[in-house]
C-alpha positions in Angstrom: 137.0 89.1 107.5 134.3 87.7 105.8 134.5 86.6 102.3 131.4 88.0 100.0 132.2 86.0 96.9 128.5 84.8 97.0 126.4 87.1 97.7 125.0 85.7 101.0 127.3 87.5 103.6 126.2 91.1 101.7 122.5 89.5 101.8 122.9 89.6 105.6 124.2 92.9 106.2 121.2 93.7 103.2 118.9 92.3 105.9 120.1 93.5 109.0 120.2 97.1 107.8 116.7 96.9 106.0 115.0 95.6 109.5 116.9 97.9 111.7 115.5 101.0 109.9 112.6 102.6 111.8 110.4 103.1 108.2 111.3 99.4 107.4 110.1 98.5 111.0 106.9 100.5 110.8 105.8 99.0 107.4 107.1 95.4 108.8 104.7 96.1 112.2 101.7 97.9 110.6 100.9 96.9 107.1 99.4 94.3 105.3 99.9 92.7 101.6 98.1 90.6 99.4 101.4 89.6 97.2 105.0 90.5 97.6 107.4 91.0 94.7 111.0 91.3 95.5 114.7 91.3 94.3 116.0 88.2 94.3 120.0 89.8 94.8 120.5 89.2 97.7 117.8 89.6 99.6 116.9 86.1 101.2 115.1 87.8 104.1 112.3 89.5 102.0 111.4 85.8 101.6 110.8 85.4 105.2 108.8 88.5 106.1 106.2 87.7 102.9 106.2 84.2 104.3 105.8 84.7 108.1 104.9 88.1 108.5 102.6 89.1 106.1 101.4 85.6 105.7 101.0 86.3 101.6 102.4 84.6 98.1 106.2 86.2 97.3 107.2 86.9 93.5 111.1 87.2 93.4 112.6 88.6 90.1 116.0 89.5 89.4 117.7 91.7 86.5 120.8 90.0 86.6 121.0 86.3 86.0 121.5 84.3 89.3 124.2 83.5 91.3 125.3 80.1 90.9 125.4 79.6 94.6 121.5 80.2 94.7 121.0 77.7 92.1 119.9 74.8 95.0 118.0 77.1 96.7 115.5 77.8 94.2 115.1 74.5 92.5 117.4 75.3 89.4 119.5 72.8 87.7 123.2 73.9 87.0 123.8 75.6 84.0 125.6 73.3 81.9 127.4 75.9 79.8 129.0 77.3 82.6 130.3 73.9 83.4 133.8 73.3 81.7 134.5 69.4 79.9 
């Protein structure tokens, strides 16, 4: 079993289901953008398909605060509250 205690294994399956749909497929094969905006829950491979397949700038947002695990990935430095003496 995988473990989903960061978000990354549910990101995944997030992905996999997204780019298996036949809509998502259609709008992946025929459509073009001039900026992406996306969730940033999850959803690692929405950074990919701005990047390399509609070749465009991506905006990620997220209404939650971020995982700490994501924290590298984007540059952040570790919250030091969160930190314990």
């Amino acid at each position: 079993m995988l473990c989903r205690d960061d978000g990354r294994v549910y990101g995944v399956e997030m992905c996999q289901t997204l780019l298996q749909s036949p809509k998502a497929q259609a709008v992946v094969t025929n459509a073009t953008f001039d900026l992406v905006i996306y969730d940033t829950v999850s959803n690692d491979c929405m950074i990919g398909l701005a990047h390399h397949q509609f070749k465009c700038p991506f905006i990620g947002y997220s209404a939650v605060p971020t995982l700490p695990s994501y924290y590298d990935d984007y540059g952040l430095p570790m919250d030091a509250s969160s930190i314990p003496d």
